[in-house]
VOGU-3710 file (C-alpha; in Angstrom, 3 decimals, decimal comma):
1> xxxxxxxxxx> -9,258/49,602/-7,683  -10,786/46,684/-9,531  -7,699/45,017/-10,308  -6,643/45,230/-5,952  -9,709/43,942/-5,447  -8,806/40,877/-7,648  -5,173/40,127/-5,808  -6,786/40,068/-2,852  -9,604/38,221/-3,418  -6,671/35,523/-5,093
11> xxxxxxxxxx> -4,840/36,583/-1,923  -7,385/35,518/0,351  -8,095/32,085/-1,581  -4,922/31,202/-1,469  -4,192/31,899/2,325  -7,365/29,649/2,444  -5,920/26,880/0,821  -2,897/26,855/2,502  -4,995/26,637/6,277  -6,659/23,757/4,234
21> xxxxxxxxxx> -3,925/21,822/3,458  -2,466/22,619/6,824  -5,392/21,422/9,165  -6,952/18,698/6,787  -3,286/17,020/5,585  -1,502/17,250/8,595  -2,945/18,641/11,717  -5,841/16,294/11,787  -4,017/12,885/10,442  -1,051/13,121/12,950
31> xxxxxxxxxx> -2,866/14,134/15,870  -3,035/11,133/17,194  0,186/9,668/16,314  1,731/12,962/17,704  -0,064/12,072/21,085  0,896/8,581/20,728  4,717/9,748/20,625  3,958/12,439/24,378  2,538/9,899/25,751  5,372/7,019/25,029
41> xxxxxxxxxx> 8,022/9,743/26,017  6,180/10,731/29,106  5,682/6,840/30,267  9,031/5,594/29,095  10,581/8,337/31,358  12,754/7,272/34,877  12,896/3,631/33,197  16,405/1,361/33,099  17,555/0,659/29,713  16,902/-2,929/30,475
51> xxxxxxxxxx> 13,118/-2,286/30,252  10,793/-4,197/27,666  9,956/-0,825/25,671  12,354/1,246/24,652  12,262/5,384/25,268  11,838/7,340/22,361  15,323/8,959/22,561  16,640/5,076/22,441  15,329/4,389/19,231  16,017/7,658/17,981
61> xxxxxxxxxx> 19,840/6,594/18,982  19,997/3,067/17,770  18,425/4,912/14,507  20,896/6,872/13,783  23,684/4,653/14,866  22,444/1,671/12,317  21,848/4,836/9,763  25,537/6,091/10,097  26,983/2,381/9,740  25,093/1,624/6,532
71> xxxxxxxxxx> 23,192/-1,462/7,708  19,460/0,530/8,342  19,796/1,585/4,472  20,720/-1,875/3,093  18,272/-3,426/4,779  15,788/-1,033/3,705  16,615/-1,157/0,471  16,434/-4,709/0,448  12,658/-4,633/1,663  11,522/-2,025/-0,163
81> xxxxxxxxxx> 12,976/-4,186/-3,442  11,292/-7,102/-2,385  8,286/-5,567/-1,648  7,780/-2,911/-5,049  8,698/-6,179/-7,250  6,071/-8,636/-5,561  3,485/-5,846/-5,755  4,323/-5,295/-9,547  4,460/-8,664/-10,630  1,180/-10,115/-8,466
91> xxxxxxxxxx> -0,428/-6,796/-8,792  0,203/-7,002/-12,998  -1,677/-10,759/-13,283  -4,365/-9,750/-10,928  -5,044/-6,237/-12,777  -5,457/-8,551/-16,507  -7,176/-11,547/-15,304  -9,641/-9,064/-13,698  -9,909/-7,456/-16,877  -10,113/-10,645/-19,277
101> xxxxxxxxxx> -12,666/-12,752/-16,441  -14,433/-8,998/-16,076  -14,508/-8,752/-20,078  -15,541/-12,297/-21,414  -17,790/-14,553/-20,356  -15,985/-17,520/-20,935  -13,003/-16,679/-19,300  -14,786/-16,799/-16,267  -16,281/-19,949/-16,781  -12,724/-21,106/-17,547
111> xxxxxxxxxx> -10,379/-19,343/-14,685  -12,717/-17,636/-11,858  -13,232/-21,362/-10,122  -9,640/-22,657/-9,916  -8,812/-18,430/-8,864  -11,204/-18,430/-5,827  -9,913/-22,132/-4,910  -6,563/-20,963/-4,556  -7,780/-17,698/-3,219  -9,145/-19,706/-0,126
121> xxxxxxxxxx> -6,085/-20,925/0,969  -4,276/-18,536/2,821  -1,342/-17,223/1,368  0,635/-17,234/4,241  -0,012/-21,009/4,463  1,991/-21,730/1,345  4,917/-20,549/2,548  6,672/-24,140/3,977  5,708/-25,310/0,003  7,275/-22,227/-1,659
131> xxxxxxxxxx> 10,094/-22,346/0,550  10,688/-26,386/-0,744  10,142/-25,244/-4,462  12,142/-22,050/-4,483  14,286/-22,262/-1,246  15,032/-18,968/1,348  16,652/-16,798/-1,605  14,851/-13,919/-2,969  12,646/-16,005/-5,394  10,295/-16,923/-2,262
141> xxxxxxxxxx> 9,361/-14,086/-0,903  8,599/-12,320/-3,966  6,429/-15,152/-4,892  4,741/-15,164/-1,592  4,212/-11,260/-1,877  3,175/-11,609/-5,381  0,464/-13,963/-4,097  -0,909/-11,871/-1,130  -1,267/-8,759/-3,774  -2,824/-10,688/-6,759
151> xxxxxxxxxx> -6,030/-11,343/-5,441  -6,903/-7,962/-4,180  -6,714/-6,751/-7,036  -7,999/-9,358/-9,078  -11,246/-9,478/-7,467  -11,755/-5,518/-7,162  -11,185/-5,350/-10,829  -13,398/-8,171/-12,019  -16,110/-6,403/-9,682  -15,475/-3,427/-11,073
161> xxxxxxxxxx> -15,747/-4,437/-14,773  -18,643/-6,711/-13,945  -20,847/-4,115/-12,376  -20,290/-1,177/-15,100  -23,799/0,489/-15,375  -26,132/-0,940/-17,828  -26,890/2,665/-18,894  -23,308/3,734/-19,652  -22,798/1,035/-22,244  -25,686/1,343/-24,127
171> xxxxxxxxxx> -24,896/4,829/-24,363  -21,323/3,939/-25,824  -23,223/1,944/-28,486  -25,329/4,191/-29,284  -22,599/6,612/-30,239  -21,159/3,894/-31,913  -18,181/3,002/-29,821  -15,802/0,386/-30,730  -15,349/-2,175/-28,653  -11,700/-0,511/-27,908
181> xxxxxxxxxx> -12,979/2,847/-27,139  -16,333/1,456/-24,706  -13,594/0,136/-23,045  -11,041/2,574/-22,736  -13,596/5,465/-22,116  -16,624/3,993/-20,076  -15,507/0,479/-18,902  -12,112/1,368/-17,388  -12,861/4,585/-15,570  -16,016/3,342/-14,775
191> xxxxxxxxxx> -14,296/0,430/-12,698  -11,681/2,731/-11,222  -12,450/3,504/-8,197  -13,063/-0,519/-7,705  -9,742/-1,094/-8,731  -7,964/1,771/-6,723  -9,729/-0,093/-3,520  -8,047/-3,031/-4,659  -4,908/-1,288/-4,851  -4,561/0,026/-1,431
201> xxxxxxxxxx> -5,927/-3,389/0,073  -3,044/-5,125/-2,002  -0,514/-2,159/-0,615  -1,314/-3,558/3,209  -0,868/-7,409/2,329  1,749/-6,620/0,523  3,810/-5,432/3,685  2,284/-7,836/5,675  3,337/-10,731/3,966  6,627/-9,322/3,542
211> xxxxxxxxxx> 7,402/-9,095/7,708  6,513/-12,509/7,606  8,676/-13,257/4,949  11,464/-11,586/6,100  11,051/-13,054/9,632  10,740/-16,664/8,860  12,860/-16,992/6,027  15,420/-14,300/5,555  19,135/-13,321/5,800  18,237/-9,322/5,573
221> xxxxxxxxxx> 15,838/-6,791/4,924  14,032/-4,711/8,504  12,170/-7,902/9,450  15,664/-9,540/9,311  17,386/-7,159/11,363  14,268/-7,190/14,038  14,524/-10,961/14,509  18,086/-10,566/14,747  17,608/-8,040/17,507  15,471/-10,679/18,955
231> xxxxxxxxxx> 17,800/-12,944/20,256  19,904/-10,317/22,066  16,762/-8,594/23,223  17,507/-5,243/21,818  14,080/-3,812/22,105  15,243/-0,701/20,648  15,916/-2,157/17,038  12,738/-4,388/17,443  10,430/-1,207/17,556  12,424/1,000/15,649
241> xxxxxxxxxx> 12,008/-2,162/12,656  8,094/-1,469/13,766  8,071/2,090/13,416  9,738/1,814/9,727  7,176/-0,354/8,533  4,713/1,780/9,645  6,068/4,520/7,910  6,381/2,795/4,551  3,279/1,366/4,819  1,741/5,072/5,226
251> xxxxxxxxxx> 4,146/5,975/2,531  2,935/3,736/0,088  -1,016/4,309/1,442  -0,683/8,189/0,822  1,040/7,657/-2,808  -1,530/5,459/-3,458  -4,101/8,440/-2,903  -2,976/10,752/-4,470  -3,184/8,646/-7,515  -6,595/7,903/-6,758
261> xxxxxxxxxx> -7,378/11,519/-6,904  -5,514/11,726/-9,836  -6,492/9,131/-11,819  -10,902/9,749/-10,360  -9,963/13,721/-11,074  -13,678/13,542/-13,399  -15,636/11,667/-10,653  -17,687/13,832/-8,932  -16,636/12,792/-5,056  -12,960/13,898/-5,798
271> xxx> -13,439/17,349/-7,725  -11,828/19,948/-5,463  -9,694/17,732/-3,191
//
């Protein structure tokens, strides 16, 4: 009797968890991007296919159509290179110099001015320069992503560090830390969840700059193909470009928490997510 009782209490949890996951993770976030798609269908409906929006059955088309030829995945591939390396490489420098500036004094008095002078100029300003020094190849766009990621991250870190509480540190000396281990068990997770912000802020520039990138000063990759479709006005390529990096960018948002979760699994705000 005891040991019924016990599967179905499990039973019951676990059919609990699953309604969980089911309303929290994906009724409730694509509600409204599942009434977003009735209500294009419903308003795109009697229309000529020479109208300025697409129906969703024409993008679905041209989708599949640029999917079957090869050219959707190339491009894609392409942009998602372009993209993951900038990220890396930007998102690599910004992560240490928020660490060293966030660490020693002197390194701030050293680097943090020059940093927030460049960080005031807006990335996306530099682009005629970078395009003189490195040309339209690949170089240029990875440098211009690398720049819109680094100082996201950069600044959430060096916050992060900065702002460790007083009361945690002492404690590490107390126990008689070394300076390796105050770092690597109460500085770093303390600045985590700074530095996950950071992250995700960094994810959305990073696409950002990369449609303008690819618009501007490109020969392929999605923001390629939709200025392409531009001058023959094929709407349905332009949005269905839109739609992709809308997916990625969710993509890369929802990766991006479920390392935070992972990686803040002790904090107290993210136990039983």
């Amino acid at each position: 009797m005891e040991f019924l009782t016990t599967r179905l209490t499990k039973s019951s949890a676990s059919l609990q968890n699953i309604k969980s996951l089911l309303l929290h993770d994906i009724a409730f976030p694509w509600s409204i991007p599942l009434v977003a798609l009735i209500a294009w269908f419903f308003l795109t409906q009697g229309q000529n296919s020479q109208s300025l929006f697409p129906a969703p059955n024409e993008v679905w088309n041209v989708f599949v159509r640029l999917l079957q030829d090869g050219s959707l995945w190339d491009n894609l591939t392409i942009s998602t290179f372009r993209a993951v390396a900038g990220f890396i490489i930007g998102g690599s420098i910004g992560f240490v110099l928020g660490i060293v500036n966030g660490q020693f004094k002197w390194a701030e008095e050293i680097l943090n001015t020059p940093v927030q002078m460049v960080r005031n100029v807006p990335h996306l300003a530099l682009l005629p320069l970078i395009l003189i020094w490195f040309g339209i190849g690949e170089t240029a766009k990875i440098v211009l992503i690398s720049l819109g990621t680094f100082f996201p991250i950069y600044l959430n870190t060096f916050h992060g560090i900065r702002y460790i509480d007083k009361t945690l540190l002492e404690m590490g000396k107390t126990y008689g830390l070394s300076r390796w281990e105050m770092f690597k068990d109460i500085i770093l997770p303390g600045a985590m969840s700074s530095i996950m912000i950071g992250l995700r802020q960094s994810l959305g520039r990073m696409w950002i700059t990369l449609i303008v990138a690819e618009t501007v000063a490109a020969k392929s990759g999605i923001g390629y193909m939709a200025t392409n479709a531009r001058e023959f006005m094929l709407m349905d390529v332009i949005v269905l470009s839109l739609l992709i990096y809308a997916v990625l960018g969710s993509l890369s948002d929802f990766i991006a928490g479920l390392l935070e979760k992972r990686l803040l699994r002790w904090h107290a705000n993210y136990r039983g997510r």
